[in-house]
C-alpha positions in Angstrom: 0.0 0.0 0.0 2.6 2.4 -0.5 1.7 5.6 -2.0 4.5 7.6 -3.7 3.5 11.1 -5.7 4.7 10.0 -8.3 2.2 6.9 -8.9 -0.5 9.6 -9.1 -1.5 12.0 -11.8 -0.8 15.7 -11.8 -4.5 17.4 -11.4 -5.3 21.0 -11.7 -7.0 22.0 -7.9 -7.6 25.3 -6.2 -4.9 26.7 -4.6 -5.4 25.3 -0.6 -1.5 26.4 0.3 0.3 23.9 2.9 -1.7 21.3 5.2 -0.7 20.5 8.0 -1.3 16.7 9.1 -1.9 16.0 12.8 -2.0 12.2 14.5 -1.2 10.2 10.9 2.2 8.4 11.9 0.7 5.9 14.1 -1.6 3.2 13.5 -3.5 3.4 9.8 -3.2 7.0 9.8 -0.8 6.8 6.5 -3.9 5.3 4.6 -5.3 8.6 5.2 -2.7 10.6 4.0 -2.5 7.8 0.9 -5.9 9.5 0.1 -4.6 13.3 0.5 -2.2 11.8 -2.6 -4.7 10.3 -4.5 -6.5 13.3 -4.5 -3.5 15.4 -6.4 -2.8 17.1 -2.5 0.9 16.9 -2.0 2.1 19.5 -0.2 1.8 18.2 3.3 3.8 18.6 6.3 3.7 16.1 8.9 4.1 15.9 13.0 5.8 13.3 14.5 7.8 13.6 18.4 11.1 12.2 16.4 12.1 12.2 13.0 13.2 8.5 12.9 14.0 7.7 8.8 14.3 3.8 10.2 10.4 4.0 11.3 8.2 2.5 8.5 5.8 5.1 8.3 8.0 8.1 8.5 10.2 6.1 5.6 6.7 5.8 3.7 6.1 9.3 4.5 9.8 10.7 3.6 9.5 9.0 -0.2 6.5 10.1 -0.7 7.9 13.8 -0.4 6.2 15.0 2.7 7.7 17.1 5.2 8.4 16.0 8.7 8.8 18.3 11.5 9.0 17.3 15.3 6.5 18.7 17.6 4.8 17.6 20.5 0.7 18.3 21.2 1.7 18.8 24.8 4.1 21.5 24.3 2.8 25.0 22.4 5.9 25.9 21.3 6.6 23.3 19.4 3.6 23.2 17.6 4.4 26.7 17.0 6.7 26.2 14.6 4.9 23.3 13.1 2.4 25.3 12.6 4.1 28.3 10.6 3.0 28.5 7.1 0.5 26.4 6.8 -2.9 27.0 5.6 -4.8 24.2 6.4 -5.3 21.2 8.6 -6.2 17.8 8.4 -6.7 16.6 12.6 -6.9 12.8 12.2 -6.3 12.2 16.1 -5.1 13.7 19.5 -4.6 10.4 21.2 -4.3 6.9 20.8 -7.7 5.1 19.6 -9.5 3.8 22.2 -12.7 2.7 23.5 -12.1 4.7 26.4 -11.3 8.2 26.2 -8.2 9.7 27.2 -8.3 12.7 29.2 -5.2 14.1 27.1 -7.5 14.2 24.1 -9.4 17.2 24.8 -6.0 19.3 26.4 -4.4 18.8 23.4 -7.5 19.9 21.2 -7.2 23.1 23.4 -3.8 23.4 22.5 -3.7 22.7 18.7 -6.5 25.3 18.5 -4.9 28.1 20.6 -2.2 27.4 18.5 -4.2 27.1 14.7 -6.2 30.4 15.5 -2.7 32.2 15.7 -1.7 30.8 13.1 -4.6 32.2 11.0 -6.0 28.4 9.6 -8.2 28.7 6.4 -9.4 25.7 7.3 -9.4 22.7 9.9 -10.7 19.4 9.1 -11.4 17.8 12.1 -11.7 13.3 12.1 -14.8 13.2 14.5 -17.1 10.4 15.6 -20.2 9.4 13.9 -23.4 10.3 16.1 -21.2 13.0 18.3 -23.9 15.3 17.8 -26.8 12.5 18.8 -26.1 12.2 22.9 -24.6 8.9 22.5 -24.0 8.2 25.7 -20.6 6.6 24.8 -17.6 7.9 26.4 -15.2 8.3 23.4 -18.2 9.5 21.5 -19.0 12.2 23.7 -15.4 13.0 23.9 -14.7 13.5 20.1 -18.2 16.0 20.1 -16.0 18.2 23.5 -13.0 18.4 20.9 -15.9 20.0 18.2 -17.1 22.3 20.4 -13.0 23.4 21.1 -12.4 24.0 17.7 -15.4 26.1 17.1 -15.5 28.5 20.4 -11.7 28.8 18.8 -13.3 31.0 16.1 -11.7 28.3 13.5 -13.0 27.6 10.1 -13.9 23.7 10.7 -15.5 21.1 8.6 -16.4 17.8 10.8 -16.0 14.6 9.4 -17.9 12.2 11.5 -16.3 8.8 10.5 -18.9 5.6 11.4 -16.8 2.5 12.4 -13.4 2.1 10.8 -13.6 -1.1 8.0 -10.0 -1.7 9.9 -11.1 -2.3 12.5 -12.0 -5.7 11.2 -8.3 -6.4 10.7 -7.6 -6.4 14.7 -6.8 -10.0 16.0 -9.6 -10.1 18.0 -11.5 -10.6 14.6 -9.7 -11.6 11.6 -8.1 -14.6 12.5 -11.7 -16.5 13.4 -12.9 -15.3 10.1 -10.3 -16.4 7.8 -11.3 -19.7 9.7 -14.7 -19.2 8.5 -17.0 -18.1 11.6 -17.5 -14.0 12.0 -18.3 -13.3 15.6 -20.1 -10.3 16.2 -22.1 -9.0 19.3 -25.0 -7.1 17.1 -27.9 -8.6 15.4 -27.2 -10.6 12.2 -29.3 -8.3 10.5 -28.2 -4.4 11.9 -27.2 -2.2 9.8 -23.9 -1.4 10.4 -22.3 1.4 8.7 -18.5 1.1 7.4 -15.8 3.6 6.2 -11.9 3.2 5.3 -9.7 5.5 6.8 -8.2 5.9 3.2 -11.2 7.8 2.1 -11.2 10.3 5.1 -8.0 11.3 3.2 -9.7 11.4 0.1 -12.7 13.4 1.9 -10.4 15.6 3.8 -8.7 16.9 0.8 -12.1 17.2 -1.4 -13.5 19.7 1.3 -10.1 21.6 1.7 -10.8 22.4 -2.1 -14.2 23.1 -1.8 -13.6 25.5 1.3 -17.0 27.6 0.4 -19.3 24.2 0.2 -17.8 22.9 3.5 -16.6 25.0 6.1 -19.2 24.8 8.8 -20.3 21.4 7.7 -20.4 18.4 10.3 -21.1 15.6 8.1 -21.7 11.8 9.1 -19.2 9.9 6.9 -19.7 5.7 5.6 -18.6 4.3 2.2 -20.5 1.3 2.9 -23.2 -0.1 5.0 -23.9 -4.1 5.4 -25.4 -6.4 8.0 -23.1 -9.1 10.0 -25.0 -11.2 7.3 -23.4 -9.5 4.1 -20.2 -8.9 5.6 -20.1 -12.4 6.3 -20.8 -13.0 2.5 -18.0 -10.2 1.5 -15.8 -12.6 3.6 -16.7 -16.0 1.9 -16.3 -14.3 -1.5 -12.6 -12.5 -0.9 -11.6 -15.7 0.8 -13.1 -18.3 -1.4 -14.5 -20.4 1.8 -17.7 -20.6 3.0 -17.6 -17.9 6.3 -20.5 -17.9 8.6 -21.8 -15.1 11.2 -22.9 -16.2 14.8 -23.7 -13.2 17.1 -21.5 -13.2 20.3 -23.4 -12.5 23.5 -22.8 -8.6 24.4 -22.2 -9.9 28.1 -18.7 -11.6 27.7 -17.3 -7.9 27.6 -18.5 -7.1 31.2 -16.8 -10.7 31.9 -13.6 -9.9 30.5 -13.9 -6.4 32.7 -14.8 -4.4 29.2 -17.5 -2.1 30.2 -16.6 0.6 27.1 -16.8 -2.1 24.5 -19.8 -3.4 26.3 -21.4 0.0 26.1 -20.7 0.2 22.8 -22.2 -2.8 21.5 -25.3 -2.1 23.4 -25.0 1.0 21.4 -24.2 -0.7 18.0 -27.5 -3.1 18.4 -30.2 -0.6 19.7 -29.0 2.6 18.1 -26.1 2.9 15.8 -24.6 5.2 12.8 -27.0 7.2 10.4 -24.7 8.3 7.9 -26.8 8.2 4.1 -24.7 6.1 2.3 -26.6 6.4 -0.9 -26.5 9.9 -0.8 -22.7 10.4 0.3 -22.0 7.8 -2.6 -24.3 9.3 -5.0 -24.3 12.9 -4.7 -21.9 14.2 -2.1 -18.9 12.4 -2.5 -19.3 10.1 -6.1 -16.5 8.3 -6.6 -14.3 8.5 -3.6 -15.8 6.4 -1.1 -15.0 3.0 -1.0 -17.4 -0.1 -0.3 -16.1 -3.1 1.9 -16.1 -5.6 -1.0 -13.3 -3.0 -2.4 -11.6 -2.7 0.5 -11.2 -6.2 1.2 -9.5 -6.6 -2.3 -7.6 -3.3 -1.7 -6.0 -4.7 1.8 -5.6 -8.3 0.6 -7.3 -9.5 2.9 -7.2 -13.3 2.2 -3.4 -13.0 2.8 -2.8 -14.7 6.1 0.5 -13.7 6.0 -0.7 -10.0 7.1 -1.9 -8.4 10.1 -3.2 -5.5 11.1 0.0 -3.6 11.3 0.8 -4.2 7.6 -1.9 -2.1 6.9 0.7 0.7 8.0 3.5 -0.4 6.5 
């Protein structure tokens, strides 16, 4: 999955001046900035605490000519200087994903947005949570919807890109390896909608908005590429794998067993409530073209490679 500028076309685009990329080294954040290239957006500039050429995705980053500069989200000053000259940002995260939200989150939001209103930002593009807007009731939820508000009492330009549950998220080993066995455990009902989107496309999204600053700025906007029931994703499975896989719903209760109560609340979440992004219209009318569905992604990822995991998705 490597993503080099020169494998993509030169495109004529608005002139959106230097972005600045915030929480992309870790994780599947490079897929993101993968779509910032496909979309013909190559002058990016990077954060990272240490410039380490040896680290795979800073070595992915580096050859694919984007700048790198060391800052720190706990330290103003340093951001500062990352900050200097750049027009707009892409805020993929503040902290590590988790199902429980860390307080550190929302500081550094308060920081990054001190720092982006001096800094005179044309535009912030914020990765956000799908249904912050909805009183969830779900910690990390409600915690991405506080890091909103921040960036708009900043007096900042923002669109919101409320992502619906990460088609990577598959890839953990808490899932995947049971399914390339053929069983899909899943605590929601085989036939809830769940709605799916890759963290390539909130690249791709990211940079559409950035040059369609009129259209966007103000706009929080629920984002999924796809939506299937455990049902179909189980038949996306048999098909990229060429075995029969078969979904059987995992009690909700075995995560207050194994001392889980975020994940629990989650799922409680996921089967009464859920996403509510319009996929047909994001696909459709919105966004034609550059959102992916799970059948693609699956293809895209390899996914019938059992030789991968999901840190190659990163790499």
């Amino acid at each position: 999955m490597e993503a080099n500028v020169s494998d993509y076309p030169e495109r004529t685009e608005p002139k959106i001046g230097k972005v600045l990329l915030i929480g992309v080294t870790g994780g599947t954040g490079g897929n993101a900035i993968a779509g910032f290239l496909e979309q013909g957006v190559t002058n990016l500039r990077a954060i990272t605490r240490k410039i380490d050429p040896n680290r795979p995705s800073l070595s992915k980053m580096l050859n694919a000519g984007i700048e790198l500069v060391e800052a720190n989200l706990d330290d103003e000053n340093s951001l500062e200087a990352a900050f200097a000259g750049i027009s707009a940002v892409y805020c993929h995260a503040t902290s590590k994903d988790s199902a429980k939200p860390d307080p550190l989150e929302v500081e550094r939001a308060k920081r990054v947005a001190q720092v982006a209103k001096k800094a005179d930002i044309k535009h912030f593009v914020y990765n956000s949570a799908g249904s912050a807007d909805r009183n969830s009731g779900i910690s990390h939820i409600e915690q991405k919807y506080k890091v909103e508000q921040i960036l708009k009492q900043a007096g900042l330009p923002t669109t919101m890109l409320r992502a619906c549950l990460f088609m990577e998220e598959l890839w953990k080993k808490y899932t995947r390896p049971s399914i390339l066995k053929g069983v899909f455990r899943f605590s929601i009902q085989p036939d809830k909608p769940l709605h799916l989107i890759a963290n390539k496309d909130m690249g791709r999204i990211a940079a559409y908005v950035m040059k369609n600053p009129s259209k966007y700025i103000g706009q929080e906007i629920e984002l999924a590429g796809d939506v299937l029931t455990p049902k179909q994703l189980a038949d996306a499975f048999s098909k990229a794998q060429g075995i029969p896989v078969v979904y059987k719903e995992a009690p909700a209760w075995i995560f207050l067993l194994l001392l889980r109560s975020e994940l629990y609340g989650l799922i409680q979440w996921y089967r009464t409530k859920g996403y509510q992004a319009n996929v047909k219209q994001l696909r459709e009318e919105e966004f034609p073209g550059l959102l992916t569905t799970f059948s693609e992604f699956l293809e895209e990822t390899n996914w019938a490679n059992e030789q991968l995991t999901y840190e190659s998705l990163s790499r």
